[in-house]
C-alpha positions as CSV (number, residue, x, y, z in Angstrom):
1,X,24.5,18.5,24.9
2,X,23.9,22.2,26.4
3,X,21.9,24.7,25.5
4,X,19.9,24.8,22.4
5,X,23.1,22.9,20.6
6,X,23.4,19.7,20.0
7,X,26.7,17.5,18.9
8,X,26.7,13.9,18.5
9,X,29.6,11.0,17.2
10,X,28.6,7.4,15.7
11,X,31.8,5.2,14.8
12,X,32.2,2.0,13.2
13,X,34.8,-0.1,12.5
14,X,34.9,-1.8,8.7
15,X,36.9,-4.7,7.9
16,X,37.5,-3.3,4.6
17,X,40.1,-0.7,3.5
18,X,39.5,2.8,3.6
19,X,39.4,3.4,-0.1
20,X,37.1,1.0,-0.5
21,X,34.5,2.3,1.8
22,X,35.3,5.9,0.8
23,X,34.4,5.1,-2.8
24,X,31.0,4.5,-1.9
25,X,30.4,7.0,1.2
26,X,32.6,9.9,-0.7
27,X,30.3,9.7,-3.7
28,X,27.6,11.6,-2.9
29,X,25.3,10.3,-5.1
30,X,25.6,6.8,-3.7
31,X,24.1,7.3,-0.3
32,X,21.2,5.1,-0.7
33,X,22.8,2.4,-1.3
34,X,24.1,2.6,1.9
35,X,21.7,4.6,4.3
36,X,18.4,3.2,4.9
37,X,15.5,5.5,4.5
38,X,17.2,7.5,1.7
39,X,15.9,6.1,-1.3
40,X,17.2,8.3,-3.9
41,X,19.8,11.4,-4.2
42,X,20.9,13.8,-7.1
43,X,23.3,16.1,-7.1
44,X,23.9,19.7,-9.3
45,X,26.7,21.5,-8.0
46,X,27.2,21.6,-4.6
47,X,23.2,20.7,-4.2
48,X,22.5,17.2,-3.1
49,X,19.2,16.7,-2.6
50,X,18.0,13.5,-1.1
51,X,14.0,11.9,-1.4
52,X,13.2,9.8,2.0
53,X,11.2,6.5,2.1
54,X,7.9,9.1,2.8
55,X,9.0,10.8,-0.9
56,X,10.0,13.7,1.3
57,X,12.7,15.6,-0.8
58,X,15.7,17.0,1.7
59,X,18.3,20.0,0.2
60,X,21.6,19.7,1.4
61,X,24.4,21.8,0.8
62,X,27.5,19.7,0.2
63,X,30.4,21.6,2.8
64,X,33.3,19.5,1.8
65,X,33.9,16.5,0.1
66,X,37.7,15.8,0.3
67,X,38.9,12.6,-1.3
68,X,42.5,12.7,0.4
69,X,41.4,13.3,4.1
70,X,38.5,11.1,3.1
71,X,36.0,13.8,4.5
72,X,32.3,14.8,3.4
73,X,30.6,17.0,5.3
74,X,27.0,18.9,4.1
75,X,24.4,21.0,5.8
76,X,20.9,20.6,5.8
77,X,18.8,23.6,4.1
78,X,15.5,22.7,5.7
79,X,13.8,26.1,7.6
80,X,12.9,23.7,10.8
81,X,16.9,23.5,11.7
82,X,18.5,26.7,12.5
83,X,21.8,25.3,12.3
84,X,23.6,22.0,11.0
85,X,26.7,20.5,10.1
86,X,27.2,16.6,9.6
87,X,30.8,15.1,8.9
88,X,31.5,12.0,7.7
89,X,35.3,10.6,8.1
90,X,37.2,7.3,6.8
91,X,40.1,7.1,9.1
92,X,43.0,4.4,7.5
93,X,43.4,1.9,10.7
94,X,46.7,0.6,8.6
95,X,45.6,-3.1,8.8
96,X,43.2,-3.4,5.9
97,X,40.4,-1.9,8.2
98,X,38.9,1.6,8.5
99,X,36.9,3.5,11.3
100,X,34.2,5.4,9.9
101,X,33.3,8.3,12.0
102,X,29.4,10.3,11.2
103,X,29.4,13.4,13.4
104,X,26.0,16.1,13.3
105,X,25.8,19.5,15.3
106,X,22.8,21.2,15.2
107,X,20.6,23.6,16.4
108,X,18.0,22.3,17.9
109,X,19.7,19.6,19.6
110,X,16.8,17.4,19.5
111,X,17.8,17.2,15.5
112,X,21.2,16.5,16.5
113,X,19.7,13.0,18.2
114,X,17.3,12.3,15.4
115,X,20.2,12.3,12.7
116,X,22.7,10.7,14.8
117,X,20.3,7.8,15.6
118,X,19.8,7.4,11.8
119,X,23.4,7.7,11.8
120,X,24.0,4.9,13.4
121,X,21.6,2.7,12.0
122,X,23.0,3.7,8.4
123,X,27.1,3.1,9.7
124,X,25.9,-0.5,10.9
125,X,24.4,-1.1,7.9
126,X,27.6,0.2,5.5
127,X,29.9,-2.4,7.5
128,X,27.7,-5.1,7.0
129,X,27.5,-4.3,3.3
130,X,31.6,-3.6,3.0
131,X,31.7,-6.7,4.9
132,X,29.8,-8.9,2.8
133,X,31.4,-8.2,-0.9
């Protein structure tokens, strides 16, 4: 990280096929069944807005969300972050297993950290629940 700008990757790999773990992760809806911390979402157009643990509600604007790449990607609308962009890919590994890649660049990079970190936590968590069914 330089500057004021902050980029960070978390990766997983699921022994589960890629469609399987996209139709959880690619409906955005779903996320808390899969990301702890996030107890709720809704979504209205290309709104979702998610409700934390502390019933804090969190706008975020929904970027892309592209079933054939397998690609989501949303901003946060919060006035504390200048800038953001998260990206969540299901990569195909051809074997019955997927990588599962959760990128965030933002502005301040100190935000950057604090989402990948949850990132992580919430990617470790989806492979254990793929895993288990």
């Amino acid at each position: 990280m330089t500057g004021t700008r902050g980029s960070v990757r978390r990766q997983v790999r699921i022994a589960r096929s890629a469609g399987d773990v996209w139709s959880l992760v690619g409906d955005p809806a779903r996320i808390a069944e899969w990301f702890p911390g996030i107890e709720s979402a809704t979504v209205e157009g290309t709104v979702r807005t998610v409700v934390t643990g502390a019933g804090m509600p969190i706008p975020e604007e929904i970027v892309t969300n592209d079933p054939l790449q397998r690609r989501f990607q949303y901003r946060l609308k919060t006035p504390a972050i200048r800038e953001h962009l998260s990206t969540l890919d299901v990569f195909d590994l051809g074997d019955g297993s997927c990588l599962v890649s959760y990128s965030a660049d933002a502005e301040p990079a100190t935000m950057a950290l604090v989402i990948a970190g949850a990132a992580g936590a919430a990617l470790h968590h989806l492979r254990d629940l793929m895993e288990a069914d």
